[in-house]
C-alpha positions in Angstrom: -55.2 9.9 42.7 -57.7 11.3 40.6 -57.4 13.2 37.1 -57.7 17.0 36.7 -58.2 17.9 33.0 -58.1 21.2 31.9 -58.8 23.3 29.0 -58.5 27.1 28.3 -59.3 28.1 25.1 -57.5 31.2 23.2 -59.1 32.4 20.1 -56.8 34.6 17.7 -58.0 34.9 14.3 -57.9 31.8 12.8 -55.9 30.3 15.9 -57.6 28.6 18.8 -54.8 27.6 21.4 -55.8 25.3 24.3 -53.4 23.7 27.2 -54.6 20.8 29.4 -54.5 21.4 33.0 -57.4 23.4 35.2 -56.1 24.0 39.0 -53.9 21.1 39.6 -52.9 19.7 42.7 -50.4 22.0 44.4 -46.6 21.0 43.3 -48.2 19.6 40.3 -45.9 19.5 37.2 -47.3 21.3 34.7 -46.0 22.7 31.3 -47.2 26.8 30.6 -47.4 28.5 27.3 -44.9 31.5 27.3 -45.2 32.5 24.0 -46.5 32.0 20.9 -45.3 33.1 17.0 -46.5 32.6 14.1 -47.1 33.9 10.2 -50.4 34.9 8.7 -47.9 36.2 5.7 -49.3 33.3 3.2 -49.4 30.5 5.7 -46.2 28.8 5.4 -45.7 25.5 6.0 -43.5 24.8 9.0 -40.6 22.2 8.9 -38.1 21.7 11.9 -36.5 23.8 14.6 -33.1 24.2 15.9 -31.5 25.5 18.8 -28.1 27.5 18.7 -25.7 28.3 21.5 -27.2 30.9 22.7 -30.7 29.1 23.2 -32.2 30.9 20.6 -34.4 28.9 18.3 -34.4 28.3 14.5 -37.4 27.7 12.4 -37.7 27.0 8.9 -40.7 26.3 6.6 -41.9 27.0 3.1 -44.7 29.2 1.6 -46.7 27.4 -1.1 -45.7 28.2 -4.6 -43.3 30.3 -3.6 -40.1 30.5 -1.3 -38.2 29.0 1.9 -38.8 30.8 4.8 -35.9 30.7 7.9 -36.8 33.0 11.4 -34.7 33.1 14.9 -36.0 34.0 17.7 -34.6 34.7 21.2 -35.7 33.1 24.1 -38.4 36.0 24.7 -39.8 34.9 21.5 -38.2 38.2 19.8 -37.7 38.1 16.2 -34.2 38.6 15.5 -33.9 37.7 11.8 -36.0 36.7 9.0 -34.7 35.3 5.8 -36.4 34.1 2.7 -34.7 31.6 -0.4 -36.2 31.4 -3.5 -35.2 30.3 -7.1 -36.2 31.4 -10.3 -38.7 30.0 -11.8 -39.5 27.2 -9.6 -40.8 26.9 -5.9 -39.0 26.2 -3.1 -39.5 23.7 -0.7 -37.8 23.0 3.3 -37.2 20.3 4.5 -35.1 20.5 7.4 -33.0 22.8 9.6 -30.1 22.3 11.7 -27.5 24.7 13.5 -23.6 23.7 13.3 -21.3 23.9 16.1 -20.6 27.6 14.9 -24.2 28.8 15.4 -24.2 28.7 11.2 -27.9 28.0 10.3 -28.1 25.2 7.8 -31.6 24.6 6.0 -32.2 21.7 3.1 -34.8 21.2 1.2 -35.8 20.8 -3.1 -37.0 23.4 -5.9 -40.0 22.2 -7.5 -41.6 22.8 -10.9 -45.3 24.9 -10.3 -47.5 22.2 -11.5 -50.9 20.2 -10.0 -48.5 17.1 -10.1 -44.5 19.3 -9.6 -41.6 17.4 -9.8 -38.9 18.0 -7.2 -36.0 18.8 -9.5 -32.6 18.8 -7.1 -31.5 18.5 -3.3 -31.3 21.8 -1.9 -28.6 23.1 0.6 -28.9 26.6 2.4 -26.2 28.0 4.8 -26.2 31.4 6.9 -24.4 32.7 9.2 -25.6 33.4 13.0 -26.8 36.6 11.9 -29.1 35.4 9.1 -26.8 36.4 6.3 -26.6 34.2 3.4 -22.9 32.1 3.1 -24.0 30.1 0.6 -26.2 27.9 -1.1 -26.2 24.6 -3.2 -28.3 22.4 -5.5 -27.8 18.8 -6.7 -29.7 18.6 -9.8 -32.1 15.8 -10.7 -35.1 14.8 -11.5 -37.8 13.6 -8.5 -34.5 14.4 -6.5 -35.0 16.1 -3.3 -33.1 16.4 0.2 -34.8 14.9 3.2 -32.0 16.0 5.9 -29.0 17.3 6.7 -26.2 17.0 9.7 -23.5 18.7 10.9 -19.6 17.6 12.2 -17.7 19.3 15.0 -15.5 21.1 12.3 -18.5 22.3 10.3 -18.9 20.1 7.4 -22.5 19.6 6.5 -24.1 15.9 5.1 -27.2 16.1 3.4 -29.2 12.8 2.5 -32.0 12.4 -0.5 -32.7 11.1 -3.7 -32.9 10.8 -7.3 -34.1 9.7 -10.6 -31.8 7.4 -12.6 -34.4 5.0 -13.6 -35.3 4.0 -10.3 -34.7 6.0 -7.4 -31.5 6.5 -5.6 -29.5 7.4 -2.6 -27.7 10.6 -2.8 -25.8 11.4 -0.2 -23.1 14.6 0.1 -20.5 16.2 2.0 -19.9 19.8 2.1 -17.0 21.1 3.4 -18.2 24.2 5.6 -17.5 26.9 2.6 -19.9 24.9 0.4 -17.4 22.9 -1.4 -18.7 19.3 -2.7 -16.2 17.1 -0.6 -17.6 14.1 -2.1 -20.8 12.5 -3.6 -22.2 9.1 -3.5 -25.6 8.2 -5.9 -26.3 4.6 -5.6 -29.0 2.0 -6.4 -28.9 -1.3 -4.9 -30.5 -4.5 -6.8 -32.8 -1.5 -9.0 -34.7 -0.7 -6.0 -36.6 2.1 -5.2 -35.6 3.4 -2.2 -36.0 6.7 -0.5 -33.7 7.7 2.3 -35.7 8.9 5.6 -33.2 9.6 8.2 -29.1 9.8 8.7 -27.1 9.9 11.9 -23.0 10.6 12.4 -20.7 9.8 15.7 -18.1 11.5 17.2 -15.7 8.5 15.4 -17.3 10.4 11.8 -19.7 7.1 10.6 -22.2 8.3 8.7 -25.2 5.8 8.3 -28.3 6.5 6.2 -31.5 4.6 6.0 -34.1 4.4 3.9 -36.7 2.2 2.2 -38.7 1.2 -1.2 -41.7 1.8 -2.7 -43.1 -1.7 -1.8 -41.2 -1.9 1.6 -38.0 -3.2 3.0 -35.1 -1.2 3.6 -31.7 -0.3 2.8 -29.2 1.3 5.6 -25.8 2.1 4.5 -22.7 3.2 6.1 -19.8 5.7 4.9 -16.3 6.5 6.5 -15.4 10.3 6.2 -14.5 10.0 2.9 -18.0 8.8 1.7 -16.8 5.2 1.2 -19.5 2.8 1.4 -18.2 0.4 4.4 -21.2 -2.0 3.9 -25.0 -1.8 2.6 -27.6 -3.9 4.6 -31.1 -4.4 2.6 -34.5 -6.1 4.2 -36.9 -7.1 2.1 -40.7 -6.7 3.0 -40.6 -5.5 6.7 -39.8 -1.2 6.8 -37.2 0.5 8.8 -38.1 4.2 9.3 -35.5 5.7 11.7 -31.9 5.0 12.3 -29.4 6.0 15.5 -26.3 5.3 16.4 -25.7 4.9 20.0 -21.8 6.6 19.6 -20.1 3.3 21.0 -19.9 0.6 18.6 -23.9 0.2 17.8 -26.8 1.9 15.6 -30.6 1.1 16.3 -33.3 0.6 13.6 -36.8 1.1 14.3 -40.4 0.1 11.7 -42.6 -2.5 11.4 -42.7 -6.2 10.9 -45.4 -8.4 10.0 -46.1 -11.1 12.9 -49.1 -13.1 11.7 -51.8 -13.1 13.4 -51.5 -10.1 14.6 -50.1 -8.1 11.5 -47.5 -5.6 12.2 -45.8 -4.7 15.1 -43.3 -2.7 16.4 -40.0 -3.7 15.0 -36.3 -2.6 16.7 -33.3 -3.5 15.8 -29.5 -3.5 17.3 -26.4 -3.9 15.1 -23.1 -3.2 15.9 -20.8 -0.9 13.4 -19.7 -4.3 11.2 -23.0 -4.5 10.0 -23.8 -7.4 12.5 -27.1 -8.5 13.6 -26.7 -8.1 17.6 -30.7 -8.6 18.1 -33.9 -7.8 16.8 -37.5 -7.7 18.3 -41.1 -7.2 17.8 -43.5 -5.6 20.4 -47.0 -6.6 20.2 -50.4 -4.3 21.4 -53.3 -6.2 20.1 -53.3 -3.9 16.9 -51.0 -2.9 14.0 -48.4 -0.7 15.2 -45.0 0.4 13.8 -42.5 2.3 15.2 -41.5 5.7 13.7 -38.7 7.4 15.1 -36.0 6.7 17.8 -34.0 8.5 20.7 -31.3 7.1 23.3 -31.5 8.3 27.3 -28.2 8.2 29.4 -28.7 4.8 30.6 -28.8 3.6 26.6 -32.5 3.3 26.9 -34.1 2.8 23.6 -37.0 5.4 23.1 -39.4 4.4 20.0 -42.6 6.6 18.8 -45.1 5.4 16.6 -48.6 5.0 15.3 -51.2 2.3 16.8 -54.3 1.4 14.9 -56.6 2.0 12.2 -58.1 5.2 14.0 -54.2 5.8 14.9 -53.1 6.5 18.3 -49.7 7.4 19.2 -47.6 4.3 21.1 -44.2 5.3 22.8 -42.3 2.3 24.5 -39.0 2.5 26.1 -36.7 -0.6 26.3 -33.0 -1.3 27.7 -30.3 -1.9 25.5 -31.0 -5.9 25.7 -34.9 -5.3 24.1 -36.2 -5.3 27.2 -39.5 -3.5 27.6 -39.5 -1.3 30.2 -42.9 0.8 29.7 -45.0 1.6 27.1 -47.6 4.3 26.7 -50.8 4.9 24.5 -52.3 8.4 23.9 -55.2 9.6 21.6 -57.0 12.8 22.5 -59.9 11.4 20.2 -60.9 7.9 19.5 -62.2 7.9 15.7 -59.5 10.3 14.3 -56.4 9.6 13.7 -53.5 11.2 15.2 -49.6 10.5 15.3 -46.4 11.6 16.5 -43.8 13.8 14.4 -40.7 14.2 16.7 -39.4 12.9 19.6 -36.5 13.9 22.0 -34.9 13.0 25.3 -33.8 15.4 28.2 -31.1 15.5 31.1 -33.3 13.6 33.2 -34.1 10.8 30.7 -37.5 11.8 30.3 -39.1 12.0 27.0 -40.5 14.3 24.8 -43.1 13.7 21.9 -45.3 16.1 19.3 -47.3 15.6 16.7 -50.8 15.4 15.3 -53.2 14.9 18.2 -57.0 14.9 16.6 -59.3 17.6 16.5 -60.7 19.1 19.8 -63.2 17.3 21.5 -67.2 18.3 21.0 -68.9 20.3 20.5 -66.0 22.4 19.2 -64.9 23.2 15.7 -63.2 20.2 13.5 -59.6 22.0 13.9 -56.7 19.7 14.0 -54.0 19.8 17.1 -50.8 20.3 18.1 -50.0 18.1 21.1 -47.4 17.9 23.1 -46.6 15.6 26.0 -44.0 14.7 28.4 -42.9 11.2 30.0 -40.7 10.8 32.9 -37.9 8.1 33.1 -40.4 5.6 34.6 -43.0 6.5 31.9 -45.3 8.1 33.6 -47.2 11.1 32.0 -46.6 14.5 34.0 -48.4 16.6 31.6 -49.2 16.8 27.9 -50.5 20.6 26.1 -52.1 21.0 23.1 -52.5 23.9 20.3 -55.9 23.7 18.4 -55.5 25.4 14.7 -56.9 25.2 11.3 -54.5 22.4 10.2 -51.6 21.6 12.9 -49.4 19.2 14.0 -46.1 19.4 15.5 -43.2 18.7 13.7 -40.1 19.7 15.6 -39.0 20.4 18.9 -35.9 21.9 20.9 -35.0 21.7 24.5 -33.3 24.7 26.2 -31.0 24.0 29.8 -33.8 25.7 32.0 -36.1 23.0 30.7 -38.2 25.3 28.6 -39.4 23.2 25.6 -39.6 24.7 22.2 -42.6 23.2 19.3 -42.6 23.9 15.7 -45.6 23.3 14.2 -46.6 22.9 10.4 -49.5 25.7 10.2 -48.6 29.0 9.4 -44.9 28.8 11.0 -45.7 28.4 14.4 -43.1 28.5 17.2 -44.6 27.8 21.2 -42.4 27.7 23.8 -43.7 26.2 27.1 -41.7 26.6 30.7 -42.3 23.6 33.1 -42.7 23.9 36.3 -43.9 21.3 39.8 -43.5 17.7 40.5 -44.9 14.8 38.6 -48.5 13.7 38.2 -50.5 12.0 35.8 -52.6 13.4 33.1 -55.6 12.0 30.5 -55.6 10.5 27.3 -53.5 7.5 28.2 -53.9 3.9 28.3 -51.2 2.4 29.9 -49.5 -0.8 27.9 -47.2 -3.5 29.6 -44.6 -2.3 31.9 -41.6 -3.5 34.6 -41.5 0.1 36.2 -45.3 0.7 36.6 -49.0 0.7 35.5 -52.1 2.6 36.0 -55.7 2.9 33.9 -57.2 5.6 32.6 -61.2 5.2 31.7 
């Protein structure tokens, strides 16, 4: 089958939007942009997104050198509150955003000093109601101390994972109880490390695992019971863990990188089970240095790992079964000498796969904006569509999946929320080089 490429170009301002896909083949699956938001008001910074009960959508960000931003829209992409956070004499900072099993809107972050160099001075934790209104709000004082994220229990208690200065730097991690009550804190360091949380995850059972890693690699993943005991503290040396999941029966994945000489680093997973137990770990080779980044689980217990690939970096997505097993994997780059990466990644009913990020500039001879790309993978791994959103400086950071299939993106610059329907039956689309794979395998020039 040949490849139809499209490319309609939208220019707003200082917004150029294009989507991929010119008159494809009829029942062709293709993802259309509904709508589009976003803030001119001082440019903010966008963070993460959420989704609520309703199917409306959550966005927070922050405006430089000034204040936290937090908007919901509707699924028409109406605006149906605004709310902005600030504290005195300092700037604040988002970091992440998360809706509760009440529709209560939780956002973390930091304040930071106004400075060329600022120092992060405390993890941040913001709570509102579904309406927007303010229920409380909550900071951990430090020094280079920050929140990185937060999660939410059935019964609405809120965990928020960062760091701090105490000599080196520490985890912090916190339980709130949902009134905003500090249920417990844990600050530890582990051999006088420096280590930096960069993701959390909690069960159904209420273990609570956060991982993270140091200034001159390895990593450190620790898990709490409810009370914020430490049940046991797992530290790598050298290779990097960046993402932790737990699979909600027994076993977490970690996902990085792992030096394989000759071929320097390469994909690194790992399965453990909740005793702290080494079940397997693996490597996955390209012919390059890749790591992953982030992690998702399908229905089958398919792993899902995103990452970078190369010095000009490409995104590389594989999927494996829960024995390591490499089922497909997936290389896409909408420009070969700039560098571009994923940011998020998500699963759907149907097992397929989502992924945004930064996908290079546009190709020539258009302007040297950066873009927002988007892209879907079925369960086999094959690439139905991908859509991107050319701005001054984008990338996609978040992204939130509604039950008609429409698929929310957050992006970075100036706020932006895009919602895109899909619609049609599977084909392939460009910017791919396939990788190994047991399920299928094509090549795109």
């Amino acid at each position: 089958m040949s490849l139809n490429q499209y490319r309609i170009a939208i220019l707003a301002g200082l917004i150029l939007s294009l989507s991929l896909s010119l008159s494809p083949p009829a029942g062709a699956q293709t993802a259309t942009e509904e709508w589009v938001r976003s803030d001119a008001n001082g440019n903010p910074y966008g963070s993460m997104i959420a989704m609520d009960s309703q199917e409306n959508v959550v966005v927070t960000g922050w405006r430089l050198g000034s204040y936290i931003v937090t908007k919901k829209y509707d699924p028409d992409g109406n605006m149906l509150w605004e709310q902005h956070y600030s504290v005195p004499d300092l700037q604040a900072v988002a970091t992440w955003v998360l809706v509760d099993a009440f529709d209560n809107v939780v956002v973390t972050g930091y304040p930071q000093t106004f400075s060329s160099n600022p120092v992060e001075v405390g993890l941040l934790t913001i709570k509102y109601d579904g309406e927007g209104n303010l229920l409380w709000s909550d900071t951990y004082e430090g020094t280079w101390a920050f929140a990185v994220r937060g999660i939410a229990d059935a019964d609405g208690n809120v965990y928020v994972a960062g760091r701090t200065w105490n000599g080196t730097y520490d985890f912090v991690t916190i339980k709130y109880a949902p009134d905003g009550t500090r249920l417990w804190v844990d600050v530890f360091d582990q051999n006088g490390g420096f280590h930096t949380p960069n993701s959390m995850d909690l069960d159904a059972q209420g273990n609570l695992i956060v991982n993270g890693g140091g200034l001159s690699g390895g990593f450190l993943t620790v898990l709490y019971d409810t009370e914020g005991v430490r049940q046991w503290v797992i530290e790598g040396f050298g290779n990097t863990t960046t993402w932790v999941k737990l699979t909600g029966d027994g076993f977490f994945y970690l996902t990085g990188r792992v030096w394989t000489p000759p071929t320097s680093d390469d994909v690194w997973l790992m399965k453990y089970d909740l005793g702290g137990n080494l079940v397997w770990e693996q490597s996955y080779d390209f012919d390059d240095s890749e790591y992953g980044t982030m992690l998702a689980l399908d229905s089958q217990e398919n792993v899902i790992v995103t990452g970078r690939r190369g010095v000009y970096s490409k995104w590389i997505t594989i999927k494996v079964d829960p024995q390591g097993a490499l089922l497909w994997s997936n290389i896409f780059s909408l420009n070969a000498f700039n560098d571009s990466w994923p940011s998020f990644l998500t699963t759907g009913p149907d097992d397929e796969v989502y992924v945004t990020g930064v996908g290079g500039p546009p190709p020539p001879p258009c302007c040297s904006f950066r873009s927002m790309a988007t892209l879907r993978y079925d369960a086999d791994g094959s690439n139905p569509w991908t859509a991107t959103y050319f701005a001054t400086s984008q990338r996609g950071v978040g992204l939130a999946l509604a039950s008609d299939a429409s698929l929310y993106v957050a992006g970075d610059f100036m706020l932006t929320v895009i919602k895109y329907s899909q619609t049609g039956s599977p084909i392939f689309a460009d910017g791919f080089e396939s990788g190994d794979t047991t399920a299928w395998s094509s090549t795109v020039p």
